[in-house]
Backbone as CSV, one residue per row, in Angstrom:
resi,resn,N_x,N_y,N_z,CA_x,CA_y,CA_z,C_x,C_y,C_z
1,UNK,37.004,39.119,-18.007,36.688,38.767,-19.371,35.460,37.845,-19.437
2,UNK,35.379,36.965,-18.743,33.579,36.055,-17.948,32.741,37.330,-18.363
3,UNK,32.918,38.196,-17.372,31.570,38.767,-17.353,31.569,39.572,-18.387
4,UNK,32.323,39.886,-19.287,31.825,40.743,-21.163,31.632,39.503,-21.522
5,UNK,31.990,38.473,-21.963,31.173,37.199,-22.766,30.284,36.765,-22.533
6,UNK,29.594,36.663,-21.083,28.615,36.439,-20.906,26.975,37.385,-21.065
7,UNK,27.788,38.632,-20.356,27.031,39.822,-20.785,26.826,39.813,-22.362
8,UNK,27.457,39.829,-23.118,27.018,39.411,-24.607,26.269,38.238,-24.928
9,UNK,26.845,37.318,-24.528,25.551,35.590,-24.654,24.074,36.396,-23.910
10,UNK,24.241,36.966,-23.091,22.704,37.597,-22.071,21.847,38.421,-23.725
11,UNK,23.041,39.352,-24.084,22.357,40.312,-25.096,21.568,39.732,-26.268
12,UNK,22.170,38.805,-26.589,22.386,38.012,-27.961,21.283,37.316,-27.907
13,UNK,20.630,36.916,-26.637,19.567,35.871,-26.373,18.385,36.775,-26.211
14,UNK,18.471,37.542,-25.165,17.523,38.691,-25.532,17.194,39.186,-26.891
15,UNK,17.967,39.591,-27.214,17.509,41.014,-28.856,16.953,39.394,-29.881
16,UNK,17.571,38.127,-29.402,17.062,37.205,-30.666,15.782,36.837,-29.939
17,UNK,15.192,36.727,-28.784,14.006,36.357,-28.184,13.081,37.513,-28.931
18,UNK,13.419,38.739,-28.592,12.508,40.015,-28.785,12.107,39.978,-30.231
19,UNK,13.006,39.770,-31.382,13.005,39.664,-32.445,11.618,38.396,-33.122
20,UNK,12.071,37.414,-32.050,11.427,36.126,-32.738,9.867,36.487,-32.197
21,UNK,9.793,36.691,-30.932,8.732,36.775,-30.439,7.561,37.914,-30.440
22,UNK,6.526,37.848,-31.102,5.516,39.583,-31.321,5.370,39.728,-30.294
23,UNK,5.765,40.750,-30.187,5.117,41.596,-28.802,6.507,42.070,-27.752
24,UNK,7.585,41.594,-28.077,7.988,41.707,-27.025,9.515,42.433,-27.605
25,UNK,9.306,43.684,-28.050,10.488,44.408,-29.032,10.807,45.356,-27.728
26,UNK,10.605,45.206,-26.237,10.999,45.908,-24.780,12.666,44.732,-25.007
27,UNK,12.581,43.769,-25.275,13.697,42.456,-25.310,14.976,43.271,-25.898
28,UNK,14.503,43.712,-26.912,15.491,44.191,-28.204,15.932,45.645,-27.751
29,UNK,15.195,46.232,-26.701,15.756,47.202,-26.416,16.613,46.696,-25.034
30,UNK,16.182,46.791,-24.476,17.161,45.908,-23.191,18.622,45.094,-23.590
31,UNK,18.570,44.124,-24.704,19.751,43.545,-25.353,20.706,44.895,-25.832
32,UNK,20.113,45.815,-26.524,21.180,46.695,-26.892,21.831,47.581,-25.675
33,UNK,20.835,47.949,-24.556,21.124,48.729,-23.503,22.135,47.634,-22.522
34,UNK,22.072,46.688,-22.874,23.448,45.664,-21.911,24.784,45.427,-23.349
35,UNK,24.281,45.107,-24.602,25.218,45.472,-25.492,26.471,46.405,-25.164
36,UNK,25.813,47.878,-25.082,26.189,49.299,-24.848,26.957,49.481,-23.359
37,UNK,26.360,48.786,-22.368,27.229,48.995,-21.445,28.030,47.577,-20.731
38,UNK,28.027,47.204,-21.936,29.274,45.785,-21.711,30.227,46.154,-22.441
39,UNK,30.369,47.058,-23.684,31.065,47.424,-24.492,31.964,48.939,-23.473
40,UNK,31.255,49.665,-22.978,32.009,50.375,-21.970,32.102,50.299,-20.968
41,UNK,32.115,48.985,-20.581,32.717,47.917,-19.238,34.179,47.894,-19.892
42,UNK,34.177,46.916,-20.788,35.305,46.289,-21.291,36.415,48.027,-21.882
43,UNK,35.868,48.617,-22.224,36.856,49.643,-22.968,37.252,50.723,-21.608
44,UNK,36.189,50.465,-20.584,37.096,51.627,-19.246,38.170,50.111,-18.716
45,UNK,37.819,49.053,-18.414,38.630,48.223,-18.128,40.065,47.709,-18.540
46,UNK,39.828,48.130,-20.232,41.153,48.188,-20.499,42.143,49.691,-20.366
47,UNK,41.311,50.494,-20.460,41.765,51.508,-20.591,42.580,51.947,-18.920
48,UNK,41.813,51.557,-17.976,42.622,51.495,-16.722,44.051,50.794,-16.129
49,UNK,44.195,49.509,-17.367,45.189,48.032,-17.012,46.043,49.157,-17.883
50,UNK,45.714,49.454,-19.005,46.575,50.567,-20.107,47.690,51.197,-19.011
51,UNK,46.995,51.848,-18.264,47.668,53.027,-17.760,48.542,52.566,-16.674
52,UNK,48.336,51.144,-15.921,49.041,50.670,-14.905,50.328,50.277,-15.504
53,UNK,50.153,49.222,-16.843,51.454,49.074,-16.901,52.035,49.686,-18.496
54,UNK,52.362,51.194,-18.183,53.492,51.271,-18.917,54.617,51.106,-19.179
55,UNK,55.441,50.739,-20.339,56.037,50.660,-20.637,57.450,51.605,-20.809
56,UNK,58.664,51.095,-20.234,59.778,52.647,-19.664,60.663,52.776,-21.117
């Protein structure tokens, strides 16, 4: 769970650097491309714990 919150604080700082700063909208793409695969970090991660413990 560290590394999706942080991976998001990473994104969040990026896409707002890229934003603030001219020239540098490569930021804003990079923030969404770690966005995107922190978001299907966390959803195969749960989706694996899912399947370990079912419920009888």
């Amino acid at each position: 769970m560290v590394i999706f919150l942080l991976l998001l604080l990473v994104a969040f700082v990026l896409g707002l650097i890229g934003a603030v700063v001219d020239g540098l909208f490569y930021l804003i793409v990079i923030a969404i491309a770690i966005a995107v695969a922190d978001v299907v970090y966390i959803v195969l991660r749960l989706s694996r714990s899912s399947r370990r413990h079912r419920l009888r």
